[in-house]
C-alpha positions in Angstrom: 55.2 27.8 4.9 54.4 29.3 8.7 54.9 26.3 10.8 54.7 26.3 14.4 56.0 23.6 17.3 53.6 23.5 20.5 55.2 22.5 23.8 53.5 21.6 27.2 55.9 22.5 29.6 55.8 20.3 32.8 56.6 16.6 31.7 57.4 18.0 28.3 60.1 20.8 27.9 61.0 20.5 32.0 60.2 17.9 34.6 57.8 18.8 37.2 57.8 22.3 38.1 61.5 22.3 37.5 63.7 24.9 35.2 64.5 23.9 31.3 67.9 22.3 30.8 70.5 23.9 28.3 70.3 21.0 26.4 66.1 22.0 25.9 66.9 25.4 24.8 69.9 24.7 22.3 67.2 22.1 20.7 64.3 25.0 20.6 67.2 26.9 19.0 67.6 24.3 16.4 64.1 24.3 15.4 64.4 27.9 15.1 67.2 27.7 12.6 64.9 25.5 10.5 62.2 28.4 10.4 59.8 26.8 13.4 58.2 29.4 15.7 57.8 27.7 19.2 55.0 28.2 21.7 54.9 26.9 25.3 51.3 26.2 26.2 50.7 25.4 29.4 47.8 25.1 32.2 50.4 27.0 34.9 50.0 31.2 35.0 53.0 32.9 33.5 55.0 33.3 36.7 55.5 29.9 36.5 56.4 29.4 33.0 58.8 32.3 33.8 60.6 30.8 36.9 61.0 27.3 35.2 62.1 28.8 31.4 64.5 31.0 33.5 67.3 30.0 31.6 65.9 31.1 27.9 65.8 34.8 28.9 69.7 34.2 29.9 71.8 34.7 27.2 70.1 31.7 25.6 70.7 30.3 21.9 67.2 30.5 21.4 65.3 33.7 20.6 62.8 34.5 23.7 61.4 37.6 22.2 59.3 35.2 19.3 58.5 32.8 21.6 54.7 32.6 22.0 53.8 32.0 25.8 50.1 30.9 26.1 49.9 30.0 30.5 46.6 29.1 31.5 45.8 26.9 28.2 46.8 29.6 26.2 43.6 31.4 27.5 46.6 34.3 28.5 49.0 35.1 25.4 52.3 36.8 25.6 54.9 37.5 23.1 58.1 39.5 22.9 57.6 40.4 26.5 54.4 41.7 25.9 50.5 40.4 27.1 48.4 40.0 24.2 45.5 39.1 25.5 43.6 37.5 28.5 40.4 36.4 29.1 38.7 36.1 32.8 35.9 33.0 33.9 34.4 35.4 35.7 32.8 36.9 32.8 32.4 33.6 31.3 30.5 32.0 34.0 28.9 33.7 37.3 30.9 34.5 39.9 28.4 32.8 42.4 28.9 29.8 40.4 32.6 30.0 40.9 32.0 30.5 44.6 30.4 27.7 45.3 32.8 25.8 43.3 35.6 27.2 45.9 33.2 26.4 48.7 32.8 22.6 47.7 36.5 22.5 47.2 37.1 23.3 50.8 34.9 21.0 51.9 36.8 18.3 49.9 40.2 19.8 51.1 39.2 18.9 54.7 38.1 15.3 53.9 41.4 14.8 52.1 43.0 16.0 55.1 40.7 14.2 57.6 41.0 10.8 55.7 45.2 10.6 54.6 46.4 12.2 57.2 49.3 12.1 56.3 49.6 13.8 53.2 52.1 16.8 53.1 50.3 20.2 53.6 52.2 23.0 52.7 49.7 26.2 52.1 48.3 27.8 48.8 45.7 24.9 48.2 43.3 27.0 46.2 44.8 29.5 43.4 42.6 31.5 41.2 44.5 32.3 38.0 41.8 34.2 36.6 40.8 32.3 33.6 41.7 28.8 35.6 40.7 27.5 39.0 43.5 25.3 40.4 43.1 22.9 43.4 46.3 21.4 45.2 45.3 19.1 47.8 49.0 19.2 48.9 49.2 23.0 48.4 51.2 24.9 45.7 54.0 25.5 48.1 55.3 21.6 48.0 59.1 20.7 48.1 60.3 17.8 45.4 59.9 15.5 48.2 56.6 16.9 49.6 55.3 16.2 45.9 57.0 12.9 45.2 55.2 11.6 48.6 51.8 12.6 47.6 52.4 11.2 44.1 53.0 8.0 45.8 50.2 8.3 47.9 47.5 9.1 44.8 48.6 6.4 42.9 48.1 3.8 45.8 44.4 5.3 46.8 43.5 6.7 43.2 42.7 10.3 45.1 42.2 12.7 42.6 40.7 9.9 40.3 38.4 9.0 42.8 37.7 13.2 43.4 36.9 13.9 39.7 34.3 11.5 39.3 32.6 13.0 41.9 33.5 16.5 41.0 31.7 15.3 37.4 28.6 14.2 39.5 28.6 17.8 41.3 28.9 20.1 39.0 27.4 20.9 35.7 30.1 20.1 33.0 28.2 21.8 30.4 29.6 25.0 31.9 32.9 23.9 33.5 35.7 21.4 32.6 38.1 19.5 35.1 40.9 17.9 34.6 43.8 16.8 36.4 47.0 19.2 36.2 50.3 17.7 36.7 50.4 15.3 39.2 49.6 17.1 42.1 46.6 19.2 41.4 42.7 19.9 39.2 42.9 22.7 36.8 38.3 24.1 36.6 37.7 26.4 33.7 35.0 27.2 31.7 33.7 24.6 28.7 35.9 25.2 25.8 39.1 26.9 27.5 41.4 23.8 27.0 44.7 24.1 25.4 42.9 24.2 21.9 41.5 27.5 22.8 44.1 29.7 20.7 44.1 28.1 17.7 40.9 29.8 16.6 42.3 33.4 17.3 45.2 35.2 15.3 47.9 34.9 15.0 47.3 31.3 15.4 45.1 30.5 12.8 47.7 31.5 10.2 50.2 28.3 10.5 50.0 26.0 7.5 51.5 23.4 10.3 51.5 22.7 13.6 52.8 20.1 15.8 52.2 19.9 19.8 54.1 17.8 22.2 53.0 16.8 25.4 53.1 13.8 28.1 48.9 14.2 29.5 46.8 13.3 26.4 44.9 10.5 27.6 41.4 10.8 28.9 41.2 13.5 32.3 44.6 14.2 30.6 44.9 18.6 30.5 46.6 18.3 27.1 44.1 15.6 25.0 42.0 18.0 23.3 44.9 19.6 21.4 46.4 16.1 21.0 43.4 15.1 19.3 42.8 17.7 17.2 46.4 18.2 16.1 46.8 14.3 15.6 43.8 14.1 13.4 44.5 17.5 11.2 46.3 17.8 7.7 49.9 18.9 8.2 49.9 19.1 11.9 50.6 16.4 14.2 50.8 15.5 18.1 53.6 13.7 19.9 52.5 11.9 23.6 55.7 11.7 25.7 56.5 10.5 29.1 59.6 13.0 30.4 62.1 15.8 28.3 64.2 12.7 27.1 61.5 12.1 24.9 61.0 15.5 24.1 64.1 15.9 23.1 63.7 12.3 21.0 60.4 14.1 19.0 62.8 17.0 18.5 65.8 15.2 17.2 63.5 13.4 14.2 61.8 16.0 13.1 65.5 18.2 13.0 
């Protein structure tokens, strides 16, 4: 049986945009052993997956080379070193449409910044990752503590809740989805380009069993569409955690 284990990475396999722990990889390397091929799926671009999973391509128990990477909701697919595939928005939807998209987040960025401020503002607010659109009100370049003080400040004055409802109201969501990535940013792509995206394309659609684990699959949550699918499907399954120690606890029973 071709059986396949799903990981979110930030929240899931490392905290925050930090690197994977040894103790992460030597339990990827378990699963492994016991014939489970292990994708990271993740709304980040593969230069991040690359600087926080560091460690795997470092003499690491676990075999990087049949690791499936799948940044940008798996919309971008490598595997033994190699791109597989990647698809752009800009063919998907016009790229007027994704201009004006960029010029209302701008607008929004100087209300945020004309309202709190004293929100952390470290550059790189806006990055276009070619099949996703990601907004950092904070900016991309944040410190731990740069994050951890914005985190405290959207969960006092529900920001980015408060933003996505009025994103919804702006723009037409039968062409475009938004959710909130992390807990610092929105991820924009087109309708349909969530994290379920590559289980309708090869070499995906071969597993007799998948299982996903991830710690944002509530509603506005970037990894709820897979959750829901996989939770609801024969043989597969979907795990909801809140940090790796949980991860690790999802591991450890199915092991």
């Amino acid at each position: 049986m071709k059986k396949l284990f799903l990981f979110d990475m930030d929240g899931t396999l490392t905290p925050p945009r930090k690197k994977i722990n040894h103790n992460m990889i030597s339990k990827l390397a378990e699963l492994q052993k016991q014939s489970w091929e292990i994708g990271i799926i993740s709304g980040s671009d593969m230069d991040y997956i690359e600087q926080q999973c560091d460690k795997l391509f470092d003499l690491s128990p676990a075999d990087p080379r049949v690791i499936h990477f799948l940044p940008c909701n798996g919309t971008k697919y490598f595997f033994n070193f190699k791109k597989v595939w990647e698809y752009d928005m800009v063919k998907k939807i016009s790229s007027e449409f994704i201009k004006s998209i960029m010029r209302q987040l701008l607008l929004y960025q100087n209300t945020i910044v004309s309202i709190y401020n004293d929100i952390p503002l470290t550059g790189n607010f806006i990055q276009m990752r070619g099949s996703v659109l990601n907004w950092c009100p904070i900016g991309r370049n944040a410190s731990t503590e740069q994050r951890e003080t914005w985190i405290t400040l959207d969960k006092k004055h529900r920001i980015r809740e408060l933003y996505l409802q009025t994103f919804k109201k702006m723009f037409d969501t039968n062409l475009i989805t938004i959710k909130m990535g992390g807990e610092t940013s929105f991820d924009i792509y087109p309708k349909g380009w969530n994290k379920t995206f590559p289980l309708n394309k090869k070499p995906f659609t071969d597993y007799e069993k998948i299982y996903f684990v991830g710690d944002r699959c509530t509603i506005n949550g970037n990894d709820k569409e897979i959750y829901d699918l996989l939770k609801n499907k024969n043989n597969c399954d979907a795990f909801q955690v809140n940090n790796t120690k949980e991860t690790i606890s999802v591991i450890n029973k199915i092991l």
